[in-house]
C-alpha positions in Angstrom: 18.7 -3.5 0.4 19.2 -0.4 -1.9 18.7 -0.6 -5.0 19.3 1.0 -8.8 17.2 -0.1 -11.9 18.7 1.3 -14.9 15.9 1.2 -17.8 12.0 1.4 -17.3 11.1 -1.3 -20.1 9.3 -4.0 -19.4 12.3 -6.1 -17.2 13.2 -3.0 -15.5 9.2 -2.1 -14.2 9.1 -5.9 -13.4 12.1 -6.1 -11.0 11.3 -2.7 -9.6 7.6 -4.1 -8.5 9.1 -7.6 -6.9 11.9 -5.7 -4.9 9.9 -3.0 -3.8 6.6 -5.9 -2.7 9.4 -7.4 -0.6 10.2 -3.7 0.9 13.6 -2.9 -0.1 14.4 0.7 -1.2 13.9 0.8 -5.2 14.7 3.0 -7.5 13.9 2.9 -11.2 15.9 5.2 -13.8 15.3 6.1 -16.9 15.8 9.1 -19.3 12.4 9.1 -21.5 10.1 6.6 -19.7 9.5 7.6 -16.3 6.3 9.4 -17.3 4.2 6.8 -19.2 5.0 4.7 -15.9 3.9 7.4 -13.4 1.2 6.3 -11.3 1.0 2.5 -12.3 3.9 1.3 -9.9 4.9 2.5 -6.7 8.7 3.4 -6.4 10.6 6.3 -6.6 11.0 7.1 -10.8 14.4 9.5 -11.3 14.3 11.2 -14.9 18.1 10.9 -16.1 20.8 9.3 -17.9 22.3 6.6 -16.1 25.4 6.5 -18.6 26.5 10.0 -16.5 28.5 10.0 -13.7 27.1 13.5 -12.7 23.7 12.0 -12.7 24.8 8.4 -10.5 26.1 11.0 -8.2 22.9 13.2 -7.9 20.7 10.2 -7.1 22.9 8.9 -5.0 24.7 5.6 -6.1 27.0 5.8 -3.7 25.1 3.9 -1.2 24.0 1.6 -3.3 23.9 -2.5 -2.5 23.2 -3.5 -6.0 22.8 -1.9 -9.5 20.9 -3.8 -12.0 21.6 -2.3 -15.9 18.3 -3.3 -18.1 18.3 -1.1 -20.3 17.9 -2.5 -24.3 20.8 -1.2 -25.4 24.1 -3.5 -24.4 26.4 -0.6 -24.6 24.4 1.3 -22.2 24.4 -1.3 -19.8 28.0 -1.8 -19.8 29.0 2.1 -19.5 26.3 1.8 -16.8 27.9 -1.4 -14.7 31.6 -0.4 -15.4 30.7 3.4 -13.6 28.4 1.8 -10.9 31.3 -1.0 -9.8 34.9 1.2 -11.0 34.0 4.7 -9.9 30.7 4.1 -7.4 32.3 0.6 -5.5 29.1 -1.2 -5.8 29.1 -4.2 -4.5 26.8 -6.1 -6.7 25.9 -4.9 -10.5 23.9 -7.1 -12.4 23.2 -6.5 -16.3 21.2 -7.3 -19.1 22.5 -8.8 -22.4 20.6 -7.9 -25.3 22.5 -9.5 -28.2 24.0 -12.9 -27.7 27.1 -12.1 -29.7 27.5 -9.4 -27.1 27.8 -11.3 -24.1 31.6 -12.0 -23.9 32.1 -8.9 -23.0 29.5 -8.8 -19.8 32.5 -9.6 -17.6 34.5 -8.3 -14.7 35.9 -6.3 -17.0 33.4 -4.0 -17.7 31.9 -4.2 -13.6 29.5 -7.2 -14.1 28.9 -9.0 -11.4 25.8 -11.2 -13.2 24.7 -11.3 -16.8 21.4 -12.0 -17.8 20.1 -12.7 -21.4 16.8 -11.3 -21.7 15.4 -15.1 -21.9 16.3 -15.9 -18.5 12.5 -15.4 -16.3 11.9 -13.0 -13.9 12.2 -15.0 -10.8 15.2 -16.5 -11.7 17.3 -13.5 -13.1 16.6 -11.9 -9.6 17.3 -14.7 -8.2 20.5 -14.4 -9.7 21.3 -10.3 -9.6 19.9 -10.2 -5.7 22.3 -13.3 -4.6 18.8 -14.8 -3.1 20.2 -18.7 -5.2 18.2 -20.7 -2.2 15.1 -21.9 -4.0 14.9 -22.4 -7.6 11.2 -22.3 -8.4 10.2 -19.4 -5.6 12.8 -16.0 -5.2 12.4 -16.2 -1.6 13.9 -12.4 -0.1 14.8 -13.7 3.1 15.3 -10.2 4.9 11.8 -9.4 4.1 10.6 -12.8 5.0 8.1 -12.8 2.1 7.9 -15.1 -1.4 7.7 -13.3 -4.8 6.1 -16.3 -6.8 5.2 -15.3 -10.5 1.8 -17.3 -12.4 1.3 -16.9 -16.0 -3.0 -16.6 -17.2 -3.7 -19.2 -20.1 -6.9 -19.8 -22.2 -7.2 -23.2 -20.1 -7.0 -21.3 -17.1 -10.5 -21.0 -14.8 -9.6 -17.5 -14.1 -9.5 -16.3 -17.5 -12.0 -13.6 -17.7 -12.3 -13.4 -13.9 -12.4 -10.4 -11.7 -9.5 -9.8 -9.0 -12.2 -9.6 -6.8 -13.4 -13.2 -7.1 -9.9 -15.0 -6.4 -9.4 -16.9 -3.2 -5.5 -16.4 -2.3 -4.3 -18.2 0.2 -4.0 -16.8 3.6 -0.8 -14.0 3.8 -1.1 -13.6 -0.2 -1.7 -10.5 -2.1 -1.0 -9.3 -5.8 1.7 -7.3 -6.3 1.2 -6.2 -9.8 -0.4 -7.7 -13.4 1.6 -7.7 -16.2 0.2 -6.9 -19.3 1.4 -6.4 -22.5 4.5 -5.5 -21.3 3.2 -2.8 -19.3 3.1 -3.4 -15.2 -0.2 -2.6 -13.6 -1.8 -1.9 -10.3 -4.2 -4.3 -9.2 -7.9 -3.6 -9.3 -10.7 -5.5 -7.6 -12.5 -5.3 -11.0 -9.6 -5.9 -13.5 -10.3 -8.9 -15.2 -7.6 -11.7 -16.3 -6.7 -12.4 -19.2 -4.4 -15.0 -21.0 -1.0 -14.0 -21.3 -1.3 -11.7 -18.0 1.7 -12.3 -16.0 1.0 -12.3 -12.1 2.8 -11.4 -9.7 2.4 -12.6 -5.9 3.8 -11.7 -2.4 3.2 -14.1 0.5 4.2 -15.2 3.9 3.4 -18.7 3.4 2.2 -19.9 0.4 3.9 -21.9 -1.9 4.0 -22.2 -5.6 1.3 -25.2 -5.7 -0.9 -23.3 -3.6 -0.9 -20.4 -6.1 -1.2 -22.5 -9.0 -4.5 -23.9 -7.4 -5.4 -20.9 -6.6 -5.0 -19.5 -11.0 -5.3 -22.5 -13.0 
């Protein structure tokens, strides 16, 4: 699958990680953020204004399977959702909704497919924007054959305080990325958990128990 993030925040860095862990082309856009991000995830970052047509075409929109706008600014997103499905033909544009009041308009109308509230999780708003609705606790990405299964560090949790490097995964499992105040960041064997770190997990196998063992 090819894929367009619009917005480099926190939701944007996220979903760019989990698609690209599961190995489908990802790129993340973003007009003043690309920089700060350079280095701590590993996609293609495009400096540029996704609210221009000029700039869609340059990177190359057309061939696009799905468009996800996450920006923090609703109007953004729907400039960005109405170009990506009226003048690009994408076939699946997911956005985010910022301001409740706002969401009546995140319709057809404006070229959205799916509309997510900034509430809904992770797993589940990709869930939702990929089409991947077969599981409900696990996003499984079927033409990757892998799991993307997300485990939040609290202060009860043993690994608290822990090392990467001292966690036993279960087989075919690896970190994709920890989230940390907001910010996405590449795994270290001597990064140390900490609560409120967000975890994210690719596997073959594994399933959400076993992870949850494997954290809490």
């Amino acid at each position: 699958m090819r894929a367009f993030i619009a917005g480099a925040g926190r939701l944007g860095a996220q979903i760019a990680q989990v698609l690209a862990a599961a190995h489908h082309d990802v790129s993340l856009i973003d007009p003043d953020r690309i920089a700060e991000l350079s280095g701590s995830i590993a996609v293609p970052m495009r400096v540029g204004d996704a609210c221009a047509p000029d700039f869609l075409e340059a990177a190359g929109v057309h061939g696009a399977d799905l468009i996800i706008a996450a920006t923090g600014r609703d109007d953004d997103n729907l400039v960005i959702s109405l170009l990506a499905k009226r003048q690009f033909a994408v076939p699946r544009v997911a956005a985010r909704v910022n301001e409740g009041e706002n969401s009546w308009l995140f319709t057809s109308h404006w070229g959205v497919d799916v509309a997510v509230s900034t509430a809904t999780p992770l797993v589940s708003l990709i869930e939702e924007a990929t089409g991947a609705t077969d599981t409900v606790a696990l996003l499984r990405l079927s033409k990757a054959g892998v799991e993307v299964i997300e485990t939040v560090i609290t202060t009860r949790s043993r690994t608290a305080g822990a090392p990467l490097s001292d966690l036993v995964l279960p087989s075919g499992t690896v970190i994709a990325t920890v989230v940390r105040d907001g910010q996405p960041t590449a795994p270290e064997p001597d990064m140390r958990l900490r609560p409120g770190d967000e975890v994210l997990l690719v596997s073959h196998r594994a399933t959400e128990q076993d992870v949850q063992s494997a954290f809490q």
